[in-house]
N, C-alpha and C positions, 0 to 999 in steps of 0.2 A: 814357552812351556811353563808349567803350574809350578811353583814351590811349594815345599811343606816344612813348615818349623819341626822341630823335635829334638827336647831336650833330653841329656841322656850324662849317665856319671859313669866314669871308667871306673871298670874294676878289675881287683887285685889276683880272684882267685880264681881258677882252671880246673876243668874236670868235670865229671858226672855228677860230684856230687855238691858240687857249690853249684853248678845251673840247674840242679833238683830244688837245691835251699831258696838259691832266687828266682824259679818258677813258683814256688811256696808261699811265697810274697806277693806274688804278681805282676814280676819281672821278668825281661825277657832277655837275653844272653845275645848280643850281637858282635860282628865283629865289620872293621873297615878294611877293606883290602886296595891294593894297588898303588899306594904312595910313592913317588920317586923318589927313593933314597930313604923316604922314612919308616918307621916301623907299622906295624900292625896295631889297629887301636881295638882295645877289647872295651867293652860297654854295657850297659844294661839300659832299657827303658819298659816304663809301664805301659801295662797290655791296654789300657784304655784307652793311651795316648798315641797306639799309632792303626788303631782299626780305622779313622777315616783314610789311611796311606794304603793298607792292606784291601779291604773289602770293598773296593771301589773300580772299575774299568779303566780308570784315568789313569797318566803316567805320571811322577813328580819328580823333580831335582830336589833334593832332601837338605835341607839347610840345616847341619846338625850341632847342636851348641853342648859344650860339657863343660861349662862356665869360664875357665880362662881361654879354653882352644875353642874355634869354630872351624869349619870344613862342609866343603859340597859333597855331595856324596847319592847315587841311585840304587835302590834297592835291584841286587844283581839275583838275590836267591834266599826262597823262604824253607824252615820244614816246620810241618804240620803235625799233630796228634795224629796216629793210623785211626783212631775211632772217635776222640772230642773232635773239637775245633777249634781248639787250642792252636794259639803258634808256639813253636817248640824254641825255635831258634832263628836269626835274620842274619844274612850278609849283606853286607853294603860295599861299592866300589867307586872309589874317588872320583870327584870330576874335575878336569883340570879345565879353564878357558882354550887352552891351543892343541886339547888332543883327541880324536875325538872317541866317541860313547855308542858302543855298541848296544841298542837295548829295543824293547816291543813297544811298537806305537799303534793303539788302537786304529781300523779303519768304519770308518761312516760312507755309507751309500747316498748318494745326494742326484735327487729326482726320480721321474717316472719314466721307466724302461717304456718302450717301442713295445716289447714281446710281453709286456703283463698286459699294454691295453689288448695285446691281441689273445689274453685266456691264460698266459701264462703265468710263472710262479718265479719270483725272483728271490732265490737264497745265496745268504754270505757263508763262502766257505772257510774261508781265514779271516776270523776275528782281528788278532794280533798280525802285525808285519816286523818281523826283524830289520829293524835297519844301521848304518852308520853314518854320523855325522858330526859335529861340534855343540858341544851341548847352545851355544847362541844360536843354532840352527833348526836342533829340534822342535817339530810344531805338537801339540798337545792331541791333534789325531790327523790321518792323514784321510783325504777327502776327492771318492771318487766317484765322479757324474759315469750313472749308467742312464742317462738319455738314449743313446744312440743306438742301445743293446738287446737286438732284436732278437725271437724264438728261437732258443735252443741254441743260442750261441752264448760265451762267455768273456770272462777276463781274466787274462793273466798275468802273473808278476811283471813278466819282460813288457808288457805293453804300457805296463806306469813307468810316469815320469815325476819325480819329483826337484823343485832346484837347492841346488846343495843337500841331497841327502842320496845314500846309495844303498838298497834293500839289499839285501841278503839272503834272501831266501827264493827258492829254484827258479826258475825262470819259465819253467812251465805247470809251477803251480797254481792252479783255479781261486780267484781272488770271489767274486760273484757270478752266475749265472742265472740264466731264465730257464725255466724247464717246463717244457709240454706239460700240459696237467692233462686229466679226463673228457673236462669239460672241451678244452682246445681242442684235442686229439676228434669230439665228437662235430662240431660244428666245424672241420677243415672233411668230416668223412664227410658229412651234409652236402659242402658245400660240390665235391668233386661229383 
């Protein structure tokens, strides 16, 4: 999985109106969560510095430095402006080597369905896949041959298999499908 730098200074103060004064600046108000035993790390970084982290599809393990401390850490939950596009605020949640990390790993479609040479239309229904696993484990997107994936039929969670990773999400939900278009539908009425 990808890494991303990002350096960031702790800070002292709390409330609505110190992370109004340091959104005023430019700064964004984050916090770390889930340390074993240790505290909560409160923080700020610049909004410049983490739009290649935020506005991108990819996943990253966050390598975060606040000059004496360093820590691993994955973006667990963003809040947004209701009307800019502004990020308001960032949680971050630890990563340790032996525990593991529950988080969304993109999926990619890889090849040429059976049911599109035959007319049809292959759409991804889930983007994202929740999965769990050890962060040495996690792959940077998770990769599923619809070769074999013939009209009007799909895929589903429970039919992936990945090794050392265990999804989380329902077992009979629609990962990709092909679907009868117009044009199919007309050239199978022809042909009957």
């Amino acid at each position: 999985m990808k890494t991303f730098e990002l350096k960031g200074e702790i800070r002292d103060d709390f409330g609505k109106k110190a992370a109004r004064a340091y959104r005023g600046e430019g700064l964004i108000p984050c916090v770390v969560y889930g340390g074993h035993g240790e505290e909560n790390v409160n923080f700020v970084v610049k909004q410049s510095e983490v739009r290649k982290l935020i506005y991108t599809p990819e996943v990253f393990l966050v390598n975060l430095d606040f000059g004496k401390k360093k820590l691993q850490a994955i973006v667990k939950e963003m809040q947004f402006h209701p009307v800019k596009d502004a990020i308001l605020h960032i949680d971050f949640l630890y990563v340790f080597e032996n525990a593991p990390v529950v988080i969304e790993i993109p999926v990619r479609l890889e090849g040429l369905a059976e049911g599109v040479r035959a007319g049809g239309k292959l759409s991804l229904d889930i983007r994202k896949l929740k999965v769990k696993a050890l962060p040495a484990k996690l792959p940077e997107e998770l990769v599923v041959n619809v070769e074999k994936l013939e009209l009007g039929k799909s895929i589903q969670v429970g039919q992936l298999n990945f090794e050392d990773i265990e999804i989380l999400n329902a077992k009979n939900a629609v990962v990709c499908r092909v679907q009868l278009t117009r044009a199919a539908r007309g050239a199978a009425a022809k042909a009957d």
